[in-house]
C-alpha positions as CSV (number, residue, x, y, z in Angstrom):
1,X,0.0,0.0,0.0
2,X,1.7,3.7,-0.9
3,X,1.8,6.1,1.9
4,X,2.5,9.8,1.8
5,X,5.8,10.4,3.6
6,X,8.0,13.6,5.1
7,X,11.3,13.3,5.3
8,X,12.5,16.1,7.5
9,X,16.4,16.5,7.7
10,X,18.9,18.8,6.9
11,X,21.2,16.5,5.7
12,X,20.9,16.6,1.7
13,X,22.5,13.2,0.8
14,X,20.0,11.0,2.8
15,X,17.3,13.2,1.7
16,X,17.7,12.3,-1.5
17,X,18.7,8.9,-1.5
18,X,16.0,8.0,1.0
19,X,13.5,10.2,-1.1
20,X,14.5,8.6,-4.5
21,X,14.3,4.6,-2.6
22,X,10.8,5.4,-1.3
23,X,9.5,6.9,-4.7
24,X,10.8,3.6,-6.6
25,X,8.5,1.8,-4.2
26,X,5.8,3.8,-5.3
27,X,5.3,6.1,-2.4
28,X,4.7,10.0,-2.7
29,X,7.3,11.6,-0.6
30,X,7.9,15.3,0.6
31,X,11.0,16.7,1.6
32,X,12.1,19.6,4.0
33,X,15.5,21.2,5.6
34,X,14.2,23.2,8.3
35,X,11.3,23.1,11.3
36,X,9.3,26.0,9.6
37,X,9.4,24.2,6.2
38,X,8.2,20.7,8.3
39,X,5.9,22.5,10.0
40,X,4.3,24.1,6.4
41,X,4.2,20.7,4.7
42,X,2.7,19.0,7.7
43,X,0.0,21.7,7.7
44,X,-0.4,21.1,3.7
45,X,-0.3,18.1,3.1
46,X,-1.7,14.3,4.5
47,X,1.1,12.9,5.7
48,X,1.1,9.6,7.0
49,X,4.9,9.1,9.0
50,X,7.8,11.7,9.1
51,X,11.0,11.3,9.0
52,X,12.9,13.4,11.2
53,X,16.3,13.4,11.0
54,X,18.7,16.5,12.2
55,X,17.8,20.0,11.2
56,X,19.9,23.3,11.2
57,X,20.3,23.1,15.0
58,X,21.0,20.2,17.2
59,X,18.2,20.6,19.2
60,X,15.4,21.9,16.4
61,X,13.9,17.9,15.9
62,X,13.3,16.8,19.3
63,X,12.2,20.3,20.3
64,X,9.6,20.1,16.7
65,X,8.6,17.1,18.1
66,X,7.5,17.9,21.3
67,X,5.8,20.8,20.6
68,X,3.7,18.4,17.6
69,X,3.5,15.9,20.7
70,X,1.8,19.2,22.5
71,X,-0.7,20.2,19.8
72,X,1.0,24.0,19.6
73,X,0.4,23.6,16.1
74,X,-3.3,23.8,15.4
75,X,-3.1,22.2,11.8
76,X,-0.9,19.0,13.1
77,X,-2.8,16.3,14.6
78,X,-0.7,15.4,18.1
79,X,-1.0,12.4,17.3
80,X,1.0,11.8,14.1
81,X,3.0,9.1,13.3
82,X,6.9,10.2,13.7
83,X,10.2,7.8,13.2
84,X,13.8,9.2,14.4
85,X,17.0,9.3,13.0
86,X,20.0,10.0,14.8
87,X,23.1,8.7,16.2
88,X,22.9,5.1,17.7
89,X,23.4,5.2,21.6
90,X,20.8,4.4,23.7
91,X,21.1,7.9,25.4
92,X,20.2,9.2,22.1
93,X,17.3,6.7,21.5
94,X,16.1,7.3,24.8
95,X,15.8,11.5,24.0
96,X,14.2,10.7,21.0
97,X,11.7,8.6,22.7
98,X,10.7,11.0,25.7
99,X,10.1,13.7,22.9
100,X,7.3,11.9,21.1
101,X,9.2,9.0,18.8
102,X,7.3,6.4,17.9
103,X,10.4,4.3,16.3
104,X,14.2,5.6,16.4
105,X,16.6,4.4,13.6
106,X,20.1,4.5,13.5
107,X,21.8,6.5,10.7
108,X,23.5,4.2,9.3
109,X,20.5,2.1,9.3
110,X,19.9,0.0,6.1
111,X,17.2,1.3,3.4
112,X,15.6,-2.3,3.8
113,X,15.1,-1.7,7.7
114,X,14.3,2.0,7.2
115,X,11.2,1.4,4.9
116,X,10.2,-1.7,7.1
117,X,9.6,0.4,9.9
118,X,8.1,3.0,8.3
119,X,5.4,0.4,6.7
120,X,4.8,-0.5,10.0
121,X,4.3,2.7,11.9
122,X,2.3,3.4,8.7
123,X,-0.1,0.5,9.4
124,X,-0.4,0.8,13.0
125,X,-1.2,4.4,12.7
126,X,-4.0,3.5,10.3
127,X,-5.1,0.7,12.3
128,X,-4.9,3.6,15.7
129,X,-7.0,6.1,13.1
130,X,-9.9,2.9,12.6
131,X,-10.2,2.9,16.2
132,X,-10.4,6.1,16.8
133,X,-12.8,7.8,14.5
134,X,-16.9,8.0,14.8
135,X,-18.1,8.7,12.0
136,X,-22.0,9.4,11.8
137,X,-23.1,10.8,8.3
138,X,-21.6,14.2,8.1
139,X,-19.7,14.1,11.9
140,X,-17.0,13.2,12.2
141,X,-15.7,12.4,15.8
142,X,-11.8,11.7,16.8
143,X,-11.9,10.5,20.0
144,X,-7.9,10.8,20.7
145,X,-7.6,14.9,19.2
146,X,-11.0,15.3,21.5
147,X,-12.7,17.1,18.8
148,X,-15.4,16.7,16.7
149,X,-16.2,17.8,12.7
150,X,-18.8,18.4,10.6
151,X,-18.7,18.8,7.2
152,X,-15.4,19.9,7.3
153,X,-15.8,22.3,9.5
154,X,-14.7,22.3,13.4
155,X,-17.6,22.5,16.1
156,X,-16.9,24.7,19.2
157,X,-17.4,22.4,22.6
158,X,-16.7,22.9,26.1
159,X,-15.1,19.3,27.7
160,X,-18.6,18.5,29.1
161,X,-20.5,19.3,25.9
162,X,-17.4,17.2,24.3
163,X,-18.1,14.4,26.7
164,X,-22.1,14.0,26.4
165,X,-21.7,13.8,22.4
166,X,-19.3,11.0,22.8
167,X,-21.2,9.0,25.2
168,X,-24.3,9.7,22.6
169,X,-22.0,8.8,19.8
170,X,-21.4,5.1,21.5
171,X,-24.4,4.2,20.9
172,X,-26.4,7.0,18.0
173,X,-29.7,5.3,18.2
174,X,-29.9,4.3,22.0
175,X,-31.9,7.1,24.0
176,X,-30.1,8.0,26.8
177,X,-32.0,8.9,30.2
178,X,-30.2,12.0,32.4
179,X,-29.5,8.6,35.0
180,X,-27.3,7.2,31.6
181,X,-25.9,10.7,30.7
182,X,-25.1,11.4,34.5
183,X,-23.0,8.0,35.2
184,X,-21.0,8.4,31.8
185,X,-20.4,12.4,31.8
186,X,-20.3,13.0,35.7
187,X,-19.5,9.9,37.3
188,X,-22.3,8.2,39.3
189,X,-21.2,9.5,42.5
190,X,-22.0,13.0,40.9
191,X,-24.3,15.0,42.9
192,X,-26.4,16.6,39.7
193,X,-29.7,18.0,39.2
194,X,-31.8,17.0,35.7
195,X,-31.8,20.9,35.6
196,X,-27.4,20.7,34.5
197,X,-28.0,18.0,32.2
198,X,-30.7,19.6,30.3
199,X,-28.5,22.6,30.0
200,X,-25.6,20.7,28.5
201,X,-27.8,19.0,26.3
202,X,-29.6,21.8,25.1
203,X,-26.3,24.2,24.3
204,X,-25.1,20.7,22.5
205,X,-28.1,20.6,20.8
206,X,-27.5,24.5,19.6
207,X,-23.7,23.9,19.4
208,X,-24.9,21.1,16.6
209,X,-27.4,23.5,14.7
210,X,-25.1,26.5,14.8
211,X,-22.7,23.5,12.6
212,X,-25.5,23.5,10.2
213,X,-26.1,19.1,11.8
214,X,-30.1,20.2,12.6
215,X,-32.5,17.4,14.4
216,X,-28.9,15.7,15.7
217,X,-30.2,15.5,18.9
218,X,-33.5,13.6,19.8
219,X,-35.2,14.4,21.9
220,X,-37.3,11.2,23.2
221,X,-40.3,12.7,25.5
222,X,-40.5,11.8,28.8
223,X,-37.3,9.2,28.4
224,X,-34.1,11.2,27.4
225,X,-32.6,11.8,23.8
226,X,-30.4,10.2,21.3
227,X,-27.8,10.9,18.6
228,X,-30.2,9.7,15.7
229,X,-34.1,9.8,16.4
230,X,-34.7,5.9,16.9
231,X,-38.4,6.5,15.7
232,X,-37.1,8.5,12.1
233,X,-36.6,6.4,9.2
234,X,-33.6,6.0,8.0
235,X,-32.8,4.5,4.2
236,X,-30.1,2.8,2.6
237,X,-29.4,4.2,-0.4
């Protein structure tokens, strides 16, 4: 399977000799020299593993990394896939895997290990995406970044509004009494009034609608509400 791959180093020979191995396997590769010119193809393009190798400065990779680790850049998922080069000590190693590594090579690591590990950070990231994602027609949820999508476009949550959708989510069609919404959201031990979880609901509810997702949120009378009206139709097309 071809993936889309950054290699991010400062050092111009195994740019292009890694670069010109992964294209003849049929990959589509990016290249960059510097952390603002990672940073700018991250943020344009799908990429599915970096990588990082030195940059300009000793420390610019494992201080990129941690700050794509801590979500300071908004267009970079935290979560995204990253292998290391550098040198071969496990002092080394060990920096590169406190900053956010998810595999550290060698540099004098072969081509043939190189593009067997990054197959399989590939995969497992894919897999780790699966998993992840709710999907529900038009939203999208991604239960690792905490955030959730609708057609495209980013819906404003507080952590509680975050949290009821997701328990909703679980299970779209299943109506969901306050008694459900309180155990999962609040904990059971949470000493809540129906009054707070119809207010959390109900700015959900408008949170949805301002998205343009209207009728989301059922509301099942006398019971509780669900993701997708249990009662509504729905075809396959």
């Amino acid at each position: 399977m071809p993936y889309t791959l950054l290699i991010a180093s400062a050092d111009e020979a195994q740019r292009t000799f890694t670069a010109a191995q992964l294209d003849a396997d049929g990959h589509t590769v990016y290249a960059s020299d510097s952390p603002s010119s990672t940073v700018a193809k991250l943020s344009a393009h799908a990429i599915d593993v970096i990588l990082l190798g030195g940059l300009q400065h000793r420390a610019d990779s494992p201080t990129l990394l941690r700050a794509i680790r801590a979500g300071e850049h908004r267009r970079i998922h935290p979560g995204q896939p990253v292998v290391t080069i550098g040198a071969a000590d496990e002092l080394s190693a060990l920096r590169a895997y406190e900053a956010g590594s998810d595999h550290h090579l060698a540099d004098d690591a072969s081509y043939m290990l190189l593009r067997a590990v990054l197959l399989t950070v590939a995969r497992r990231a894919l897999q780790d995406v699966a998993q992840r994602d709710i999907q529900i027609g038009d939203l999208h949820i991604d239960t690792a970044a905490k955030t959730a999508i609708y057609h495209g476009e980013p819906i404003r949550l507080s952590r509680r509004e975050y949290d009821v959708l997701l328990t909703m989510a679980s299970e779209p069609a299943k109506v969901f009494s306050r008694a459900d919404l309180a155990r999962a959201v609040w904990g059971s031990s949470a000493p809540l009034s129906g009054r707070t979880i119809d207010s959390h609901v109900s700015r959900l509810r408008h949170r949805l609608t301002d998205a343009g997702a209207t009728g989301l949120v059922a509301n099942s009378w006398g019971r509780g509400w669900a993701l997708l009206d249990p009662m509504r139709p729905r075809h396959e097309d």
